[in-house]
LUMDO-842648 format. One record per residue (C-alpha): residue in one letter; z, y, x. Coordinates in nm, 2 decimals, padded with zeros to 4 digits. Example, Ala and Ser with C-alpha at 12.3 -4.5 7.8 and 13.67 -1.06 7.14 Angstrom:
REM residues 2
   type       c3       c2       c1
      A    00.78   -00.45    01.23
      S    00.71   -00.11    01.37
//
This chain:
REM residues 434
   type       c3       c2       c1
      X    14.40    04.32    16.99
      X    14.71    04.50    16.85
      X    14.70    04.86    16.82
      X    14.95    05.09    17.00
      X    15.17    05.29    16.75
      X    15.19    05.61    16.79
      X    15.52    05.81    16.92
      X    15.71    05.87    16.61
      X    16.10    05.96    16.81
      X    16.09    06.34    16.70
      X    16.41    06.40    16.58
      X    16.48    06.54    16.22
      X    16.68    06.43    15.96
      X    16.64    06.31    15.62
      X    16.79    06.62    15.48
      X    16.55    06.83    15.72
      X    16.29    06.62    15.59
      X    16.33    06.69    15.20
      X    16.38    07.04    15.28
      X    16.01    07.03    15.44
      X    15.83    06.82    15.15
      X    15.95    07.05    14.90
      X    15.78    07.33    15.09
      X    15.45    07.14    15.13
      X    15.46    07.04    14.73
      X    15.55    07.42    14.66
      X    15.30    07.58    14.87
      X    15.04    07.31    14.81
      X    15.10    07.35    14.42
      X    15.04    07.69    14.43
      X    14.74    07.71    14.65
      X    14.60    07.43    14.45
      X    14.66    07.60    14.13
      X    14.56    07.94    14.18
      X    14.23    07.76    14.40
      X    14.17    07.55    14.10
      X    14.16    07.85    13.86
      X    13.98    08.08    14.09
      X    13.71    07.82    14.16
      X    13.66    07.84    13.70
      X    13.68    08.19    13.71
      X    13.43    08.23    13.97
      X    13.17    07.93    13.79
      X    13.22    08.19    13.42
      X    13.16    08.50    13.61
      X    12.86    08.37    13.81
      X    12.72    08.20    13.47
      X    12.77    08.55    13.29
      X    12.62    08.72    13.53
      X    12.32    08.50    13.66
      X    12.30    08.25    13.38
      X    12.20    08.01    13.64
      X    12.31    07.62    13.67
      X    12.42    07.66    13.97
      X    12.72    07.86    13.88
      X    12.97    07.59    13.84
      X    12.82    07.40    14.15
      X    12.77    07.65    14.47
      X    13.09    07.53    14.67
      X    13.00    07.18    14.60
      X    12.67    07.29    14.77
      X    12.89    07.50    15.03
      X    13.20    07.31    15.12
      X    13.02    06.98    15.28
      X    12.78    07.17    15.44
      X    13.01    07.41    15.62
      X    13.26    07.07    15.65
      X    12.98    06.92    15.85
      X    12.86    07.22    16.08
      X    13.22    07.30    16.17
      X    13.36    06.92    16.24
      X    13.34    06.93    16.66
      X    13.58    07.28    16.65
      X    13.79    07.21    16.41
      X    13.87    06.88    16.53
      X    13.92    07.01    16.87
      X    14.15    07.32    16.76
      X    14.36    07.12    16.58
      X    14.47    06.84    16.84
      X    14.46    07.17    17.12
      X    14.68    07.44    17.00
      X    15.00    07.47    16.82
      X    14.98    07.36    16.43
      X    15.18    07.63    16.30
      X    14.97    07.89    16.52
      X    14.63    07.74    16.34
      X    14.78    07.78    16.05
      X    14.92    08.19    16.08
      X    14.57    08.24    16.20
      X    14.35    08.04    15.96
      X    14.56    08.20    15.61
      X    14.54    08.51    15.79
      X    14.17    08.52    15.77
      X    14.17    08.36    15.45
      X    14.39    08.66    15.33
      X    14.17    08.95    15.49
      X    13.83    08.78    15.37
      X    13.99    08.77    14.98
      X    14.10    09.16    15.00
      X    13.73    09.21    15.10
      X    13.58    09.01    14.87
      X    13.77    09.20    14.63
      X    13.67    09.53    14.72
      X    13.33    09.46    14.76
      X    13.22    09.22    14.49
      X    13.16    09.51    14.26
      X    12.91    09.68    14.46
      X    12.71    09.40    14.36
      X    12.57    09.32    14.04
      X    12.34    09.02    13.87
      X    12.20    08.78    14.11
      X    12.28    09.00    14.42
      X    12.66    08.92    14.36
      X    12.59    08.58    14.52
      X    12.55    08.77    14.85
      X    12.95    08.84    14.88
      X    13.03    08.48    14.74
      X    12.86    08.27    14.93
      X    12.99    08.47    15.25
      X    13.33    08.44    15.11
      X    13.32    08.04    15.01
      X    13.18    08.02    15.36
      X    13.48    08.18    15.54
      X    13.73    07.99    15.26
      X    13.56    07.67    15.30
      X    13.64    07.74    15.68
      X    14.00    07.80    15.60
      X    14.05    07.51    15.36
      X    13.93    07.27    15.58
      X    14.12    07.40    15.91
      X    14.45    07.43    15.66
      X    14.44    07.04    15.52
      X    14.34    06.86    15.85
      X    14.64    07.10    15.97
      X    14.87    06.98    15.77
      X    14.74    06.61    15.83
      X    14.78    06.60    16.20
      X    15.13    06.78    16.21
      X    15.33    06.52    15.94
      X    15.50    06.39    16.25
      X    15.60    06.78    16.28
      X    15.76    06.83    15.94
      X    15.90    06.47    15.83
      X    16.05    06.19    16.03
      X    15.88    05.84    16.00
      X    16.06    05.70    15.66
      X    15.94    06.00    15.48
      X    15.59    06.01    15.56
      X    15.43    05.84    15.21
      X    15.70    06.07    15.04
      X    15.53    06.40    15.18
      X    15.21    06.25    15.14
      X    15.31    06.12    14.74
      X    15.46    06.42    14.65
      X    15.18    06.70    14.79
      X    14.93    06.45    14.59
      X    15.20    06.49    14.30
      X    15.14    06.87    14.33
      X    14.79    06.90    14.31
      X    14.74    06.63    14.02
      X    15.00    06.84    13.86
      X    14.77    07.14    13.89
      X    14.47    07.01    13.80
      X    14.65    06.92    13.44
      X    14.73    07.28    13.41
      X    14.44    07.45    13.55
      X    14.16    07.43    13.31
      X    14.42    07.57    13.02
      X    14.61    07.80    13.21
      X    14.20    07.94    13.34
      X    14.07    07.98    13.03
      X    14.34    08.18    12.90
      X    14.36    08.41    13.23
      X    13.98    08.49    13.21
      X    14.03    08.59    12.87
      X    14.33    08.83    12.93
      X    14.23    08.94    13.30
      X    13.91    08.90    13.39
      X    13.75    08.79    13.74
      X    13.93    09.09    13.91
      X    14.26    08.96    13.73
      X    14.17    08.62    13.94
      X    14.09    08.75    14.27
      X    14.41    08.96    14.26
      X    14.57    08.63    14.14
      X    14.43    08.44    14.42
      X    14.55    08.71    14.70
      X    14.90    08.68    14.57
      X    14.93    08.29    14.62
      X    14.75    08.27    14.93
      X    15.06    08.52    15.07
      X    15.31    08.31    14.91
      X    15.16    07.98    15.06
      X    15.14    08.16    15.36
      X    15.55    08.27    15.35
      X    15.62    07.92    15.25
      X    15.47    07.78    15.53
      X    15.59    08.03    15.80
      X    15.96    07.90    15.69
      X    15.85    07.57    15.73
      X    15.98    07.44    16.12
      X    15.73    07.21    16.28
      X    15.89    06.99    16.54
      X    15.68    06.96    16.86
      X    15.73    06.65    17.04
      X    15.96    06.67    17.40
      X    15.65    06.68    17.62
      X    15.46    06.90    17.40
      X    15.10    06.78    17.39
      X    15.00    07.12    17.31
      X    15.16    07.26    17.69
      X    14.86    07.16    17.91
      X    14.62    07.31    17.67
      X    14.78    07.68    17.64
      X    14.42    07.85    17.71
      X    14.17    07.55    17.80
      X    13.77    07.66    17.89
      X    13.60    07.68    17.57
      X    13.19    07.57    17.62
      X    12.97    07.34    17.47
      X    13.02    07.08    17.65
      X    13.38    07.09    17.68
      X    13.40    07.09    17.28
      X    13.17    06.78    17.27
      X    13.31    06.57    17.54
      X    13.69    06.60    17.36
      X    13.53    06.57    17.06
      X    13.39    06.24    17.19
      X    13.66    06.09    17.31
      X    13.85    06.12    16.94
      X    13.52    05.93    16.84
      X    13.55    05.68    17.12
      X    13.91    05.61    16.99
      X    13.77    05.57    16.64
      X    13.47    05.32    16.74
      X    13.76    05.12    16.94
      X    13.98    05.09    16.55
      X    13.83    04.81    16.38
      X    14.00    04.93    16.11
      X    13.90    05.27    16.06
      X    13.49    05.18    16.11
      X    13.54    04.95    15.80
      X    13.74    05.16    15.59
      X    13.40    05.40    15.71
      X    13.17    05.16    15.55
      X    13.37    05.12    15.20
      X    13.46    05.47    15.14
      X    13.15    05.61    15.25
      X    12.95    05.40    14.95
      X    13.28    05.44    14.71
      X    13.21    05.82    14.75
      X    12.83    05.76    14.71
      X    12.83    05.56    14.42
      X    13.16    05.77    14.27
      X    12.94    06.09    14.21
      X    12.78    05.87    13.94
      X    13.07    05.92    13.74
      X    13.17    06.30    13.86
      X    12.83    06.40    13.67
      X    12.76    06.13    13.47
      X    13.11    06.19    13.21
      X    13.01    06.53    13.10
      X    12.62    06.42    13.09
      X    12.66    06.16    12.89
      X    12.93    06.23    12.69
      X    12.74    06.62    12.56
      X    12.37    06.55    12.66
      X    12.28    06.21    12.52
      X    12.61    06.10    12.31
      X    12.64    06.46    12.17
      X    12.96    06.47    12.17
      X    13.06    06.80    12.27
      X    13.27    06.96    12.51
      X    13.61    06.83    12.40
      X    13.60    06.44    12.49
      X    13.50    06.57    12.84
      X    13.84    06.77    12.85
      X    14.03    06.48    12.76
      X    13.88    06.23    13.01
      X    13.94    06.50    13.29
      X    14.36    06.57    13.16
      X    14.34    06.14    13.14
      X    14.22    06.16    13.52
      X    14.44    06.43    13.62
      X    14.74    06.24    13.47
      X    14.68    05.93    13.65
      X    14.64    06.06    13.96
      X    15.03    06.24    13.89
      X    15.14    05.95    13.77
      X    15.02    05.72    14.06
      X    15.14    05.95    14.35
      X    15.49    05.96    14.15
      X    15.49    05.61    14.15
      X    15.49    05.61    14.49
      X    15.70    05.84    14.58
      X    15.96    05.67    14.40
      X    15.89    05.34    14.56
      X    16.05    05.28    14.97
      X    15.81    05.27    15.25
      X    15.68    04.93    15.36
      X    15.52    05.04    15.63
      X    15.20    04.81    15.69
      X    15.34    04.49    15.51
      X    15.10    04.37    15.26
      X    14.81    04.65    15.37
      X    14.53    04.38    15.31
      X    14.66    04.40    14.93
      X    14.79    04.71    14.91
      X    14.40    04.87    14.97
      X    14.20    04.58    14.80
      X    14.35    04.57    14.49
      X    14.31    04.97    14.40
      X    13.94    04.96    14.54
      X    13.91    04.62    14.29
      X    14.03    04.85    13.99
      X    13.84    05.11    14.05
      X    13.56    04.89    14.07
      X    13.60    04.78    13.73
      X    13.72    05.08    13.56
      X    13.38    05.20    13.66
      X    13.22    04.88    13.51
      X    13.44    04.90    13.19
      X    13.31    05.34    13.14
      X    12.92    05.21    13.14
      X    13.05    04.96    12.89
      X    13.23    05.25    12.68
      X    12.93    05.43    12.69
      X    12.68    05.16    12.59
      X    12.88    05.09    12.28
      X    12.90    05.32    11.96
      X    13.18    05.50    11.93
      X    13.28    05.85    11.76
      X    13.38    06.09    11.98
      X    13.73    06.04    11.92
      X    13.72    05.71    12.04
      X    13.51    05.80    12.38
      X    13.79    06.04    12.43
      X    14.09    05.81    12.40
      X    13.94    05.51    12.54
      X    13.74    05.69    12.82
      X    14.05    05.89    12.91
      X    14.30    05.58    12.91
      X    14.06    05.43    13.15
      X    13.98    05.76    13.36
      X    14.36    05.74    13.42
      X    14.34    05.38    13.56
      X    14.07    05.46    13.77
      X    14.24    05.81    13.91
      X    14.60    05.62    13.89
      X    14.38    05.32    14.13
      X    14.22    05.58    14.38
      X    14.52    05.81    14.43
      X    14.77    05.49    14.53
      X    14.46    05.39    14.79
      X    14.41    05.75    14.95
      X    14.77    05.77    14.98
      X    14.81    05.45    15.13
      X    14.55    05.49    15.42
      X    14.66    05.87    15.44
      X    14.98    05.66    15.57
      X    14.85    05.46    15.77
      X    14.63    05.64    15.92
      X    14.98    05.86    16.05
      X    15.19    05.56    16.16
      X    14.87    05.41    16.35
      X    14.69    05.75    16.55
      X    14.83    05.86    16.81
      X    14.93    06.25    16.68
      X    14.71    06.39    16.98
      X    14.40    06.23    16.79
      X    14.52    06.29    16.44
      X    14.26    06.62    16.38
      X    13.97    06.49    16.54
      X    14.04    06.15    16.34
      X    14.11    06.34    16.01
      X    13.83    06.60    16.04
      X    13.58    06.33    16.09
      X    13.69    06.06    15.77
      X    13.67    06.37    15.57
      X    13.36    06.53    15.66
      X    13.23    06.19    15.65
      X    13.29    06.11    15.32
      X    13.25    06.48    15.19
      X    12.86    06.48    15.33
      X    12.74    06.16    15.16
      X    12.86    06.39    14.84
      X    12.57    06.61    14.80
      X    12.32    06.34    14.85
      X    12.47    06.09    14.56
      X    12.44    06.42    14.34
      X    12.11    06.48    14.42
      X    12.00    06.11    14.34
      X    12.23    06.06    14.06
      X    12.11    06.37    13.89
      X    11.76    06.28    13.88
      X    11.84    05.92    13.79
      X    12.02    06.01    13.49
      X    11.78    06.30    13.36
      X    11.51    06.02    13.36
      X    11.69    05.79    13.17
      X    11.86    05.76    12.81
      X    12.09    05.48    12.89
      X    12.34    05.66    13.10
      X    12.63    05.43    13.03
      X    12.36    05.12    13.23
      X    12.36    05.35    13.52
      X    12.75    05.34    13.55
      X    12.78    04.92    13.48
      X    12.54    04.90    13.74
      X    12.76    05.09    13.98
      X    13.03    04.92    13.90
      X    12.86    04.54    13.96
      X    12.74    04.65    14.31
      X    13.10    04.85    14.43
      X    13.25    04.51    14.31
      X    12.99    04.29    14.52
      X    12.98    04.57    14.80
      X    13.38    04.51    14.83
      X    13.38    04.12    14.79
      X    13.17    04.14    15.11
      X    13.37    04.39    15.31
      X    13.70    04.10    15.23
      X    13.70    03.92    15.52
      X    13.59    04.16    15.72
      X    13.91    04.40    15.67
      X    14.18    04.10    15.64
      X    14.01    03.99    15.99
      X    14.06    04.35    16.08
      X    14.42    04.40    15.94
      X    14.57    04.16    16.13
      X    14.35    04.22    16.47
      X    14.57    04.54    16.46
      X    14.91    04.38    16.35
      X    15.15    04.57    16.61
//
């Protein structure tokens, strides 16, 4: 049965458009950025001041958790009330929680300072989540239809551009400022985000879908049966339940490699720390150079999807494969850092062309009334299986001595995983061919 498109007729120009993205990739570079190097700063101060493991893993610990309590609201707020409203009010809070956070940090000291952290990650988790599922459901609001994968190409741009310059640019900072300098630092981006966005014009559509939801009851209930029907819609998208079942596994079986690189590489290969700062710039720069490939390439819309999402999952696959091989075979560290960071860019260049490309489709296909319930629940979806794969993957490698097996393994069973799911989402694709 062919799906019904969603109504894409908002008027705004191409210039109007360009004008927005360059917003979005400013503000998002600079959240991302200042994020980035207040999330370091926050893993050296906690590790200086607790000398605890944890220090560098808390809002790994936080984020999904909060993600997961918080997916029926946010949802709901986000296809109910004005985008740029959610917005003001979510960097608001965001704002006043990091001027208290500031002022109150201090007061603590040793283990105790995890009391104002974990409050504050709680309330910025919160924020971060509202702010990107935002931003997601009002694309129809800032770009017309040809310039969707152009937004979306170039805020990807902005990030992978800032997690290249991040790790340097935190390092140095912490030496010369301090955690206060980074807090301080991190107040004075979230305002300029927050400027940047309160220029930005967000189109409603002519009937307003927001205008019969001004000031709706608010009770259990109510939450959970709108919630529902965004999962209804989902469960009816043959489409979206079997993208569910690949990425959900991808992510599983991907945390293998998120804390397998630096385990390997320093804990059995002894290698030290700098291959693992090479494999992360090679990831970093594949995932620039993949969303600026596609920003430079023209829309297709949905031609070729089938190919367009197989083939990156089918690299990445591999690339997986290929890193257990790396890592089975003696090498000096030299060569694990330029091999294993030529083929952490493949793999990041593979997985940032097939986010972006569902990120797409997923806007030309949902109706923009559904878009935040749909959003908030792929990504707290695929966030929550996160903390598990850690959990297992942790143990798995601490009890073995052949880390590099543990990622070919991975590799074979994505690659059979996705050979199985190929008929399935061809069958799929063109069930929903408008």
């Amino acid at each position: 049965m062919a799906i019904k498109q969603p109504d894409l007729t908002i008027n705004i120009s191409n210039h109007q458009s360009s004008l927005q993205i360059f917003k979005a990739a400013a503000s998002n570079f600079i959240s991302s950025l200042s994020g980035k190097m207040f999330t370091f700063g926050l893993g050296l101060m906690l590790l200086d001041e607790t000398h605890s493991a944890i220090s560098f893993g808390i809002n790994m610990i936080i984020s999904p958790i909060v993600g997961l309590l918080c997916l029926v609201p946010i949802g709901n707020l986000i296809d109910t009330y004005p985008h740029k409203t959610i917005l003001t009010g979510s960097l608001t809070a965001r704002t006043l929680a990091l001027i208290l956070f500031a002022a109150s940090i201090n007061l603590f000291t040793a283990t105790a300072k995890l009391i104002p952290i974990v409050l504050f990650l709680i309330i910025d988790a919160i924020s971060t989540n509202i702010n990107d599922t935002c931003y997601s459901a009002a694309t129809h609001e800032l770009v017309n239809a040809h310039n969707i994968q152009r937004l979306s190409s170039l805020t990807q741009s902005a990030i992978s551009l800032s997690s290249i310059l991040s790790p340097a640019l935190g390092v140095g900072l912490y030496s010369l400022v301090g955690f206060s300098g980074f807090v301080i630092l991190e107040i004075v981006a979230t305002l300029a985000s927050f400027g940047i966005m309160l220029t930005m014009k967000f189109h409603y559509h002519a009937t307003n879908q927001f205008a019969n939801s001004q000031h709706p009851p608010v009770t259990s209930h109510s939450q959970f049966a709108k919630f529902h029907s965004g999962l209804n819609y989902m469960r009816s998208r043959t489409m979206i339940k079997i993208t569910i079942l690949l990425s959900v596994i991808l992510n599983f079986l991907y945390t293998a490699v998120t804390i397998g690189i630096p385990y390997i590489l320093k804990d059995q290969l002894h290698t030290g720390n700098g291959p693992i700062g090479v494999l992360e710039t090679g990831s970093a720069i594949g995932m620039l150079l993949g969303s600026l490939l596609l920003t430079l390439l023209p829309p297709t819309g949905q031609k070729r999807l089938f190919l367009k999402l197989i083939i990156p999952v089918l690299i990445l696959d591999s690339q997986i494969l290929l890193l257990g091989v790396l890592f089975m075979t003696s090498q000096s560290p030299t060569g694990y850092a330029l091999l294993g960071s030529f083929i952490m860019g493949i793999l990041a260049f593979a997985l940032v062309i097939l986010n972006i490309t569902f990120q797409v489709y997923l806007q030309q296909t949902v109706p923009t009334k559904l878009l935040g319930r749909v959003v908030a629940t792929l990504t707290t979806v695929n966030s929550s299986i996160m903390p598990i794969g850690t959990l297992m993957f942790t143990l798995i490698f601490q009890s073995t001595t052949h880390g590099g097996l543990v990622l070919i393994i991975n590799g074979i069973l994505l690659l059979g995983y996705t050979l199985l799911l190929l008929r399935p989402l061809n069958q799929a694709i063109h069930s929903e061919q408008p």
